[in-house]
N, C-alpha and C positions, 0 to 999 in steps of 0.2 A: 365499399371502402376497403381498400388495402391495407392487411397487415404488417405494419414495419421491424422487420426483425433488429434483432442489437446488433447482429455481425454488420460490416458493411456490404452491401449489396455489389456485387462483382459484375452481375448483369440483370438487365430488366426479366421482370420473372416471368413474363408475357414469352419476350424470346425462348428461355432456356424451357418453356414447357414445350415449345415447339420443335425446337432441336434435339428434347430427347422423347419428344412423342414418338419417332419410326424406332427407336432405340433405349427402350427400358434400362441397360446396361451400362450408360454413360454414366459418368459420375461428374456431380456438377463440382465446381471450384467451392473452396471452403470458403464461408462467411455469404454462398446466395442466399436468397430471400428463396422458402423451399413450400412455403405456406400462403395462400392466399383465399381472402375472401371470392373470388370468382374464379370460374372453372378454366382452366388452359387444357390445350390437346392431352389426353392421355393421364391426366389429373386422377386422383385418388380423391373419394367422397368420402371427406373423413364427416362431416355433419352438412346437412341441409335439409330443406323442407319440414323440419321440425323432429326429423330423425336423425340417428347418427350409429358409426357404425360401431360393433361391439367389439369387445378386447380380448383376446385369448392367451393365455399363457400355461405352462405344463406347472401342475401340481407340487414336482417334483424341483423346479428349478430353486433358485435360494431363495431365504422368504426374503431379503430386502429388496429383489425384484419383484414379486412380488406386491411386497406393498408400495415400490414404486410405480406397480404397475396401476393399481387402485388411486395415487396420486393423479394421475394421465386423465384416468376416469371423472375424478373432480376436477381437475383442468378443462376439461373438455365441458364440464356441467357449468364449468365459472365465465366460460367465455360464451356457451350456445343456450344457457337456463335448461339444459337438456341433458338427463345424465343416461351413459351408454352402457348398456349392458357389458357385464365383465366375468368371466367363467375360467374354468379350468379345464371344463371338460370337451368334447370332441369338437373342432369349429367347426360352425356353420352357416351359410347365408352370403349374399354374395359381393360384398366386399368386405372384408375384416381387416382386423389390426392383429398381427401376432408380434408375441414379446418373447423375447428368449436368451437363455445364456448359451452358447458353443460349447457340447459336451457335457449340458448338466438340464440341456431342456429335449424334450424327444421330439418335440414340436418342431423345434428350428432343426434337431440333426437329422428327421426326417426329410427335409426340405434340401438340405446338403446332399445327401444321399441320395435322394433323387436327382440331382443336378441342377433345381429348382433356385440354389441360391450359393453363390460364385463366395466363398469366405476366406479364401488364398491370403488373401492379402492383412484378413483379421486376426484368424486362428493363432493363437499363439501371443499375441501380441498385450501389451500391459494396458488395461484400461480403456480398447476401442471397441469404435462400436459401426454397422453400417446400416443404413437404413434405404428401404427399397421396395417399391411394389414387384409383388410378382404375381403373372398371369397364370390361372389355376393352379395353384400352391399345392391342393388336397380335394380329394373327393369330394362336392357339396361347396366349394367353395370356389366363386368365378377371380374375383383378385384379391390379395393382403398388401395392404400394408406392414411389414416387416421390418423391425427392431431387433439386432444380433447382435451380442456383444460378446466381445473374445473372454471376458470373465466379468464377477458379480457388476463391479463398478461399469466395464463398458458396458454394458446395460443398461444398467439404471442411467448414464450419462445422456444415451441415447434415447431413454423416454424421456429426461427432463430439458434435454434440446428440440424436441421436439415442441411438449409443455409451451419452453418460451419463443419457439419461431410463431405458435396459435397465439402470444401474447399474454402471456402469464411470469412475469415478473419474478427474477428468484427474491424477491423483496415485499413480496404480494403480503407476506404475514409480519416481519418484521419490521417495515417502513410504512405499510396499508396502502400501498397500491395497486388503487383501482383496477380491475379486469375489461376492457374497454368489449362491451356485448359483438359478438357478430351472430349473422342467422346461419352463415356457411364457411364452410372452413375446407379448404380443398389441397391436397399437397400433392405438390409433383414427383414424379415415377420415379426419376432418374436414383441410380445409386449416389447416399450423400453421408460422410462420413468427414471425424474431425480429425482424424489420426490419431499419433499416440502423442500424447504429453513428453514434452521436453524434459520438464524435472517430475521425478517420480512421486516424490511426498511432496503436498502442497496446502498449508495448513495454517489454523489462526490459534492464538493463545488467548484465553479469557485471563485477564488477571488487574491487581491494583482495581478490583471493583469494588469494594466499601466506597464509599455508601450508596452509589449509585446502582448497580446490578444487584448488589446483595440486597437492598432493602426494596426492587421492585421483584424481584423472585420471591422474598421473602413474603410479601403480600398477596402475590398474584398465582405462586404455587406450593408458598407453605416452603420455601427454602431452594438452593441449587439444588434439583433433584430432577429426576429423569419426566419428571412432565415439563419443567424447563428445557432440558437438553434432547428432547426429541424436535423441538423445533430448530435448536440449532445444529443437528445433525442433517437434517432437511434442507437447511438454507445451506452448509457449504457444499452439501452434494448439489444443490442447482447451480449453485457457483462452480462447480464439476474443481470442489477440493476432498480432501480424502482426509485431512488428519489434525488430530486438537492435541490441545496442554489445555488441559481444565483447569476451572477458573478455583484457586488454590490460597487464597487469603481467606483463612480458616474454614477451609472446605476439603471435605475428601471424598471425592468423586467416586472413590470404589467402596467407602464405606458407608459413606451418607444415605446412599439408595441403591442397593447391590444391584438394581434394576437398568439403573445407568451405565456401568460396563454393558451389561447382557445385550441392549437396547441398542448401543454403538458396535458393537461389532453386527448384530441385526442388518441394522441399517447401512452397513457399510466402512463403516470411521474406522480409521488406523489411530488407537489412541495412543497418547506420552506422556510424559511429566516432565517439568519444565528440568531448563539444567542444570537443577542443583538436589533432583529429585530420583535417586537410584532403583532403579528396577519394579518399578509401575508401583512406590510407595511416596503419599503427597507429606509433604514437611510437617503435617500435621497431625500426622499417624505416630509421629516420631513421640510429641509430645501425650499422643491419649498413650502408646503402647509402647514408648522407651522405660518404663516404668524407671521415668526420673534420673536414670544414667546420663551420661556426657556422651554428646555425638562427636567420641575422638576415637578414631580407630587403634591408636599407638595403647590404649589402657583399655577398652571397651568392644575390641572386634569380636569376641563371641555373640554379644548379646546384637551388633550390626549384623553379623550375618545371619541369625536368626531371623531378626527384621526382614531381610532383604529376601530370606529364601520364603517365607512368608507372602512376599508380594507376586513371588515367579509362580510359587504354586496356587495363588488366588488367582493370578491372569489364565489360565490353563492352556487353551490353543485358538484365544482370542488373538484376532491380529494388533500387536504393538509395537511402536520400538523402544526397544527399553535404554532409558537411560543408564550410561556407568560413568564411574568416576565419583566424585566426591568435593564440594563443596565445607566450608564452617558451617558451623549451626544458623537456620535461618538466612541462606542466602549471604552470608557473611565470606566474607576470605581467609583460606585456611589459614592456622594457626603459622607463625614466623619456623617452628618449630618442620613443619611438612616438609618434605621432601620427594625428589621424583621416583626413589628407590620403592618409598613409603606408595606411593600412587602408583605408581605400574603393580604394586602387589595388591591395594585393594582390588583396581579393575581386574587382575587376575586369578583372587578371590569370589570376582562377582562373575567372574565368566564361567568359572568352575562352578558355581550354584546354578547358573543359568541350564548347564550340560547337564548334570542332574535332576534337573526339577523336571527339564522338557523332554531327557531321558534322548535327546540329539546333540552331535556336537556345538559347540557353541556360536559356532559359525551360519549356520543355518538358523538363528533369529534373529532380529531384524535387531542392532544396536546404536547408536549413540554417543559421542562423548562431545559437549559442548566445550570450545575453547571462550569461555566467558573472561573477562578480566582478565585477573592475575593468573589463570587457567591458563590464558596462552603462550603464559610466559615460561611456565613449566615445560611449554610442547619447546616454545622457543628456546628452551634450554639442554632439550633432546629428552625430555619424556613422550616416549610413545605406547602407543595401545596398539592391537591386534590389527593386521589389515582387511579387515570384513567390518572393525566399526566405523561407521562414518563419520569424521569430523566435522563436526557443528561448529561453523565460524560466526563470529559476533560482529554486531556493529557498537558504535560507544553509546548505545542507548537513546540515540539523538539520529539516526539515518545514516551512521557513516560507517561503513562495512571499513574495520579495523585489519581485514587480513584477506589475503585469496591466494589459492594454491602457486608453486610458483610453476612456470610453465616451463615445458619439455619434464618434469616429474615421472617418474613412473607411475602409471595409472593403481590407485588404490583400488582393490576389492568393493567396499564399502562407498570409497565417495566423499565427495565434499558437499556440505549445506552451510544455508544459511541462515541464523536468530537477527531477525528485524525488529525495530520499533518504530509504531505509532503512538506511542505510548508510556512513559516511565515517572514512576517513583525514585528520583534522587536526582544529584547535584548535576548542574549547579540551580536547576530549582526543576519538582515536578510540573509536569505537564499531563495531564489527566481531563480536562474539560471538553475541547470540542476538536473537531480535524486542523493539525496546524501543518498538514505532510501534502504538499504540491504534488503532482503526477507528477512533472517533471524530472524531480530530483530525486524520485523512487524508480521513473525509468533508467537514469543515468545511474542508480548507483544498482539496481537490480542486473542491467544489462553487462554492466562489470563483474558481477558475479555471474553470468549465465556463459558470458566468452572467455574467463576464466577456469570453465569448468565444475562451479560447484553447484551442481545439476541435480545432487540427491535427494535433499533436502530443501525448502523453503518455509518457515513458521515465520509469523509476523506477532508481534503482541500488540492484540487491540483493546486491552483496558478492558471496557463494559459491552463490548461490540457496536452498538450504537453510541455516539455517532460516527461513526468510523464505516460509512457503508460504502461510499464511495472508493476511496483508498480499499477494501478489503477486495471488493468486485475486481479493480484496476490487477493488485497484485498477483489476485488467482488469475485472472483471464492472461495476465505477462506471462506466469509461470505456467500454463498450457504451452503456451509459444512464441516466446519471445519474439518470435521474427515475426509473426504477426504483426504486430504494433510498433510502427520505425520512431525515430527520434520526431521526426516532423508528423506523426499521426497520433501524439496523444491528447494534443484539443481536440482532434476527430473521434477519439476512444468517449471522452467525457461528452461530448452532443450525441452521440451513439446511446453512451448510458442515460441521458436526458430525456432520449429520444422513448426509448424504452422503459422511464417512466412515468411519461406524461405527456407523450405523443409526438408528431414529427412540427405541430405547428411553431413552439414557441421553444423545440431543441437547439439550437445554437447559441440565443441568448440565454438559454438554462446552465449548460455548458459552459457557457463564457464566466457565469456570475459565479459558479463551482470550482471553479479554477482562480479564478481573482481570488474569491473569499480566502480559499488557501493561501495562496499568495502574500496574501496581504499578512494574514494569521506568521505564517513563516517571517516574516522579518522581524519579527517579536512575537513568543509564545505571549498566550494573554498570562499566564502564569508571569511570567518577567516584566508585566509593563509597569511603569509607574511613571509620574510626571516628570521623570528626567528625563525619557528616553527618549526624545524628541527635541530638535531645537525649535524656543519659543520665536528667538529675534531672527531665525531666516526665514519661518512663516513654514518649517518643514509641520510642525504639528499641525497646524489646518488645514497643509495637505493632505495628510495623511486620514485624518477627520472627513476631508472633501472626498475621498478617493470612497472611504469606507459609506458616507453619505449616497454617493451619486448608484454604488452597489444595491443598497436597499433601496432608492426611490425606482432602480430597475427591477427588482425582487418583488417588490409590492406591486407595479404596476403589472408582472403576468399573474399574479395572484389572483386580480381583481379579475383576469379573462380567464383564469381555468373554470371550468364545473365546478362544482361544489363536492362532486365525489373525490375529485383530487385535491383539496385542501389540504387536509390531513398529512397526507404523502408530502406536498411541498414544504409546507412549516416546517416537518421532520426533517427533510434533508436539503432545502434551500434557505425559505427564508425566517428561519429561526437563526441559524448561526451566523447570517448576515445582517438579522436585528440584536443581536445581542455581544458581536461583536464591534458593531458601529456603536452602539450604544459603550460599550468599554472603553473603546477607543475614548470620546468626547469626555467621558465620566474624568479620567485622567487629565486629558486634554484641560478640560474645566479646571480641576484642579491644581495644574502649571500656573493659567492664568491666575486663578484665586492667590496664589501663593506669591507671584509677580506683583499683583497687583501692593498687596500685603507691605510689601520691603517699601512703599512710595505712601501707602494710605489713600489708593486711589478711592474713588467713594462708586467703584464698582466691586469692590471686595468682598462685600456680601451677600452682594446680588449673587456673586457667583459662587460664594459659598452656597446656598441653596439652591442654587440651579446643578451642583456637584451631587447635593446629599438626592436634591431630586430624581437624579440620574441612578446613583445605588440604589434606589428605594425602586428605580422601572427595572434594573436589573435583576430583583427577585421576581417582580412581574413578572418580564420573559420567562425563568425560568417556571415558576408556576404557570405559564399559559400551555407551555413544551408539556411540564407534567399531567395537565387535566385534556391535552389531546386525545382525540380518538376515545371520548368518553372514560379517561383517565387509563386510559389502557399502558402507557407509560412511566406513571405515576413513579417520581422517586430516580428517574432516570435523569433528569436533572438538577441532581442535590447535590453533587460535586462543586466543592468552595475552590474559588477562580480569583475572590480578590483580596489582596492584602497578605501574602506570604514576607514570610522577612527572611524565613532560609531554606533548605528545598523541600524539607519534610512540610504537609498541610495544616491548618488550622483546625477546630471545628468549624467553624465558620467563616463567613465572610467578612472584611472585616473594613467598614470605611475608612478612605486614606483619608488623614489628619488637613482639616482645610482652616485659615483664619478669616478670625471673623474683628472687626474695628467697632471700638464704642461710640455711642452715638457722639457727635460732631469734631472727630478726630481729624484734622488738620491736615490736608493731602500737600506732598511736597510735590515739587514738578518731577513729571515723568522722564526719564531718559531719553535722549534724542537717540533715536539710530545711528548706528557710527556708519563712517564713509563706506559706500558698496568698494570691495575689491573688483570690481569692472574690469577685466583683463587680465587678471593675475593670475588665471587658473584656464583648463582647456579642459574641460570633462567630458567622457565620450563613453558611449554605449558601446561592449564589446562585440556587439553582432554590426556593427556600422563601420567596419575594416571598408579600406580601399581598394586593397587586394589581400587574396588570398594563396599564395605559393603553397603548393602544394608538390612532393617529391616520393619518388617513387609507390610503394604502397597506402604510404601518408598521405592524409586527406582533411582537409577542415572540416565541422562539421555543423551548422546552429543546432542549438538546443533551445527551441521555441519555447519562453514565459519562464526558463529557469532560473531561479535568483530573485533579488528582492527588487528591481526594478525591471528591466525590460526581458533582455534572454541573455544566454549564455553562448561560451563556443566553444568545442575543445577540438582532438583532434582525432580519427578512425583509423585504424585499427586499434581498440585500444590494447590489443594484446603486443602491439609493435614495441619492437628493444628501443630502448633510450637512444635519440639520437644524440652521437660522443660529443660533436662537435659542433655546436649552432653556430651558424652561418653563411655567406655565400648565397647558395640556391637551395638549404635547407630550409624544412615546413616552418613561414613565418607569416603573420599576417601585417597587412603593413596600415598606418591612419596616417593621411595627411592632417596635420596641424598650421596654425600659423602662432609661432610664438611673438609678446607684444617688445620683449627688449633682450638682450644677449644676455650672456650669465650663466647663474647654476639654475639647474632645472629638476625638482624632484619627481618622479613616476611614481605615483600610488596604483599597484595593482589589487582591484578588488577580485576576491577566487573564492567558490565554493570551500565550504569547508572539508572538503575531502581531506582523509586520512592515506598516510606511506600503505596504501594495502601489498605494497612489494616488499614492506618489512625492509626495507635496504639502508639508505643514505637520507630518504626522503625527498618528496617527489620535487624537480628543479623545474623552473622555465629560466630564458633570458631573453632580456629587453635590449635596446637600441636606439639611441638618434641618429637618424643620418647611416653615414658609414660608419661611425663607431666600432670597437670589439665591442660584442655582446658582452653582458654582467649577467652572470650566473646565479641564480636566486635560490633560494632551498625554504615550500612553503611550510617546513616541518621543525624548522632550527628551535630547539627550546619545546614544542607539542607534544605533550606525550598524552592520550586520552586518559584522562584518569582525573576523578574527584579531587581538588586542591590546586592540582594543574592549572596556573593564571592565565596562561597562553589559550590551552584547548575550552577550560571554560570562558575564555570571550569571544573564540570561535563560534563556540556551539549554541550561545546566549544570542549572540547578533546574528546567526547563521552567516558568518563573512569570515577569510582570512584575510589580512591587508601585508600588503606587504611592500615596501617603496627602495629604491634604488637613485642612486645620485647621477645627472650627469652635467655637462657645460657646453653651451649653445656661443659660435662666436659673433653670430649676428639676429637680429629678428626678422619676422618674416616665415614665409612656409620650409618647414619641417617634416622628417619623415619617420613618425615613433616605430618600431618593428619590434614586435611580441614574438621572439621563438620558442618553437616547440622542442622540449627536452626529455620530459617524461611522456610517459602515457597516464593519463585520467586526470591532468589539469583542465579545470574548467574556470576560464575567463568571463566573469562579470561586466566589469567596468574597467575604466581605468583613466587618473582624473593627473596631469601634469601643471605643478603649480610654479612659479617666482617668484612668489611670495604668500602674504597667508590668504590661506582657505577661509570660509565662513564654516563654523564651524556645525556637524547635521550629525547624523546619525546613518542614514542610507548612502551617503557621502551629495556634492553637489549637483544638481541637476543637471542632465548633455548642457550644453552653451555652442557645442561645435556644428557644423553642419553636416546632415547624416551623406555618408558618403553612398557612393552609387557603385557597389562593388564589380570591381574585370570581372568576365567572363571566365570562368575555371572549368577544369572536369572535373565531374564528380565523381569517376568512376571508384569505384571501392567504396564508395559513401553509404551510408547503410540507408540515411532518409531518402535516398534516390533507387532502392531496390526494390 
């Protein structure tokens, strides 16, 4: 049986063992398949015949090599029941595995020295690593396998790509999937290496975990504490991420278990605190050790900097970035009173403690300042910080990266990053329960920031970490390499990931259902649903019910064909969130009708009153089924309350929506007749079903396959291209033939992602057309501004859609030619539905009704999904 790696296979593995069987020195293309169960020309016997070959590494190299090299060792025992011997001392026998760091192992620089092993291309470089047999390495030994990494992490990166090309899941402990047994495990010569990482820092935030993380830690290791956080220092280095914001809703990571720092720099982790948290102290240090003072620096900066220099001298010459700048107490917004005068002198304050403490200039540690909120409006106002720290840009909480460098800039020292969410606490209602973040629209809005330049940073907040695994894998594997994964290869990323954990049979459909589930989730967080959110009288609600139904009856039917040792793994990350979101969905659903029913006294009103409460009542179900998985190993992980918010902050509980119920032999009046279909009155069209696509000079159209809340999206490539001045002519336009049913006025609703002005300018434009018309110049930002109270941006971010409509007048009916131009860069077109009269009225807007057109022929050169 063949071992199927996660990357995608570039060539059969059969060929490339042949082609580098006369040539050990080739290096194969990144994402081959490097590992397999049967032997090819010139192959490496890493296990077979019930033996396997031992592990070497120097004494001296760092311990988190080290113990990742002892990781490799139980790797290898989880996939062959066979564990291999592991030593430090002289190798021997004749084929081995050597591990090593460049310049910190003697083993590997013995081999350099020799001329035995070619490192030109590693040496020196941020987090790589190569991997490569070589023929008689050392006295007593006939071939190695060999793992070199240019430092701690490229190493360790390099034994745990290897780990999962033998089939070891970096989810093996935190999802429980299964290690599929092989008896031989064979890997190919050739030299195989992933390069270096695009963005430097690439990292998750635990946070917003009451009650879920905090009360299953609390149970299962006695609190957030470093028997906790050793598993998840292990899962982002397999996911080959390097850096956390511990999880800091009344927890402090460096106090709680001194053991926990110690343990993360061990293993690797570049630790932080989140941004509102200065110089490696958690907001809750503030409250055991501000001994009750006010966190204002204007009356109080002695007893701050005391704090703070407290925190630089506890971090010592652990690797971190430290946060500066300064936030209100408690994540709040500073005082009306603050100023930029006041902020450039804390962080200059804090920089000053920092040069001190570490007895180096200040420039030489790693620093931080998040443009969070009102934060950035300070920058935007011309407060700046030193050019060594790196600006931390924000999204509004909801996936929409708020800002990005602007280009041609002179390159900062430090860098740009970015604070992502899957995940938040506040308006206009929390979202905390299950994955509602589509790949899609994490590729298009990540990939904005990566061609933008802000490369140094990446941290995501993932709530509880679970369930959030897929989205987490997605975003560290982008920020490796963006280019890796084009717009058209992120259903292939997610059957990749399906593939990998739960084999190649039934990956596509696992994939598929992983991606819908989002999908569906994203047009309404289940935090915001409630029985309005759906139209009852166009039948949109029992689609949407149908859509969520037809997911789980495919969910459960590969349930029923996995093994029984993959149960576990799929409930966690398939079909639990797809039974428990189809059940949400109906539970509501149910209770529209209930409440429809109600206003007429039909004498189905309380059937479905109890078929609503029945439905709450399977919703704790699910949840307790998820909890006592894997022999309760979970437990607590699904106590997060989902239903019945009335404003963004949570309840304790769930809390059933209010359903009526009729006394017995109440008098049902007749039901409402359906009013007349609007038959013709509308043209609604899918924005990936253009007729043509003009495309002009570097500009290019581009699909963005499943983005958005019904089919896919389009926008246009390069997105770092200037504003085209003037739409028009033979400028980037897509064009839909229509047939309109009478002359007149004719309104355009365009539906558009909710992307944010990340140019900071005017706000991003497109403009539309019939016919030959002047184009009409749109602006999808008139009135948006992100921010809490904001009515515009919160029903952007609530519906995930901006709408936007423009007027025009047709002098005859008949076929029509609507043209969508390109004006900014980062418009992304949904839909777009032209009425003469009225619409029925929906939520996702009307269904296509036009015929999908058969788009010209275009080039795609410069297209990124065609590279």
């Amino acid at each position: 049986m063949k071992i199927t790696s996660f990357r995608q296979t570039l060539l059969p593995l059969a060929l490339l063992f042949v082609a580098v069987g006369a040539q050990a020195q080739a290096t194969l293309p990144v994402g081959a398949t490097t590992v397999s169960a049967t032997k090819g020309k010139g192959a490496f016997t890493l296990a077979a015949a019930g033996k396997t070959a031992p592990i070497f590494a120097s004494a001296g190299d760092w311990p988190g090599v080290l113990r990742a090299a002892k990781d490799l060792q139980a790797d290898v025992q989880r996939v062959t029941k066979v564990l291999p011997a592991f030593g430090t001392s002289k190798p021997v026998g004749q084929e081995v595995v050597l591990v090593g760091t460049i310049g910190k192992s003697p083993l590997i620089d013995q081999l350099i020295q020799a001329k035995k092993l070619d490192v030109k291309a590693v040496a020196g470089k941020w987090e790589t690593f190569v991997r490569q047999v070589v023929e008689q390495p050392l006295p007593g030994v006939a071939r190695a396998l060999v793992i070199a990494g240019s430092d701690k992490r490229g190493t360790i990166y390099g034994i745990y790509d290897l780990s999962q090309q033998m089939g070891v899941s970096p989810w093996y402990w935190w999802a429980d999937v299964p290690v599929k047994p092989q008896t031989a495990l064979y890997v190919a010569p050739a030299r195989y290496t992933l390069g270096e990482p695009k963005v430097k820092y690439r990292g998750i935030f635990i946070n917003d975990e009451a009650p879920a993380l905090s009360g299953w830690s609390r149970e299962k290791f006695g609190g957030v504490n470093s028997k906790m956080y050793t598993h998840m220092f292990e899962l982002i280095l397999r996911l080959k991420g390097n850096y956390l914001w511990p999880a800091m809703w009344g927890n402090m990571f460096n106090v709680d278990d001194p053991k926990s720092p110690e343990l993360a720099d061990m293993y690797g982790i570049v630790m932080g605190t989140s941004h509102h948290e200065p110089l490696t102290r958690a907001h809750e240090e503030w409250k055991a050790f501000g001994h009750g003072t006010p966190w204002n620096y204007q009356t109080n900066d002695s007893t701050l900097r005391r704090f703070w220099r407290g925190g630089m001298q506890r971090m010592g010459t652990r690797e971190n970035i430290v946060t500066v700048g300064m936030r209100g107490d408690g994540d709040e917004p500073m005082s009306r009173e603050s100023n930029t005068a006041l902020l450039e002198r804390i962080v200059a304050d804090q920089r000053t403690i920092i040069a001190e403490v570490t007895g180096k200039p200040a420039d030489q540690t790693p620093q931080m300042w998040a443009l969070y909120k009102e934060v950035q409006e300070y920058y935007d106002k011309g407060m700046r910080v030193p050019d060594d720290v790196t600006l931390l840009l924000c999204d509004d909480n909801w996936g929409n990266i708020r800002k990005l460098p602007k280009l041609g800039e002179k390159p900062r020292k430090g860098g740009y990053g970015i604070y992502y969410h899957f995940d938040y606490v506040g308006g206009p209602r929390n979202y905390k329960w299950l994955n509602t973040n589509p790949l899609p629209r994490i590729w298009e809005q990540m990939h904005l920031a990566h061609e933008y330049g802000a490369n140094q940073i990446w941290v995501v907040n993932v709530g509880d970490l679970k369930p959030m695994e897929l989205p987490i894998s997605f975003f560290l594997d982008y920020a490796w390499n963006p280019d890796r994964i084009p717009a058209t290869g992120v259903a292939a990323y997610a059957q990749r990931w399906a593939a990998q954990q739960f084999g190649t049979k039934h990956a596509a459909e696992i994939g598929d259902i992983l991606a819908k589930y989002a999908k569906y989730n994203a047009r309404r967080k289940p935090e915001l649903l409630s029985p309005d959110t759906y139209s009852l009288a166009t039948g949109e609600w029992a689609n949407v019910v149908a859509d969520y139904q037809q997911l789980l009856t495919r969910a459960e039917a590969i349930n029923q064909q996995l093994p029984a040792a993959d149960r576990d793994a799929y409930y966690e990350l398939v079909l639990h969130p797809v039974q428990a979101c189809a059940n949400l969905n109906e539970l509501y659903y149910t209770v529209a009708r209930n409440r429809e029913a109600a206003k007429t006294n039909q004498p189905t009103t309380n059937e479905l009153a109890s078929t609503a409460q029945a439905l709450f009542a399977k919703d704790a179900e699910i949840s307790k089924r998820y909890n006592g998985i894997a022999g309760g190993k979970w437990n607590h992980m699904m106590d997060q309350m989902h239903i019945g918010y009335k404003t963004w902050h949570d309840e304790p509980r769930d809390v059933m929506p209010e359903v009526m119920t009729l006394p017995v032999g109440a008098v049902a009046a007749p039901a409402p007749a359906p009013g007349p279909a609007a038959a013709g009155s509308y043209v609604s069209l899918e924005a990936e079903h253009y007729a043509q696509a003009v495309n002009a000079g570097p500009i290019t159209w581009q699909r963005l396959p499943d983005l958005g809340r019904t089919l896919g999206a389009v926008t246009t490539f390069p997105v770092t291209a200037a504003p085209t001045a003037a739409p028009g002519g033979s400028s980037p336009h897509l064009e839909y033939r229509i047939t309109l049913a009478q002359p007149g006025p004719v309104t355009v609703q365009a539906y558009l992602a909710p992307t944010l002005d990340f140019t900071n300018t005017t706000g991003l434009r497109y403009a539309v057309s019939l016919d030959d018309e002047a184009p009409q110049l749109i602006n999808l930002h008139t009135g948006l501004n992100p921010d809490n109270g904001n009515r515009p941006w919160e029903k952007a971010v609530a519906e995930n859609i901006i709408l936007k409509t423009s007027q025009h007048n047709v002098a005859a009916a008949g076929p029509h030619v609507l043209k969508f131009w390109r004006v900014d860069p980062g418009v992304v077109l949904e839909k777009l539905v032209l009425s003469q009269g009225a619409v029925p009225a929906s939520y996702l807007g009307p269904p296509e009704n036009a015929p999908a057109a058969t788009p010209a022929p275009k080039s795609n050169k410069g297209s990124l999904g065609q590279r």
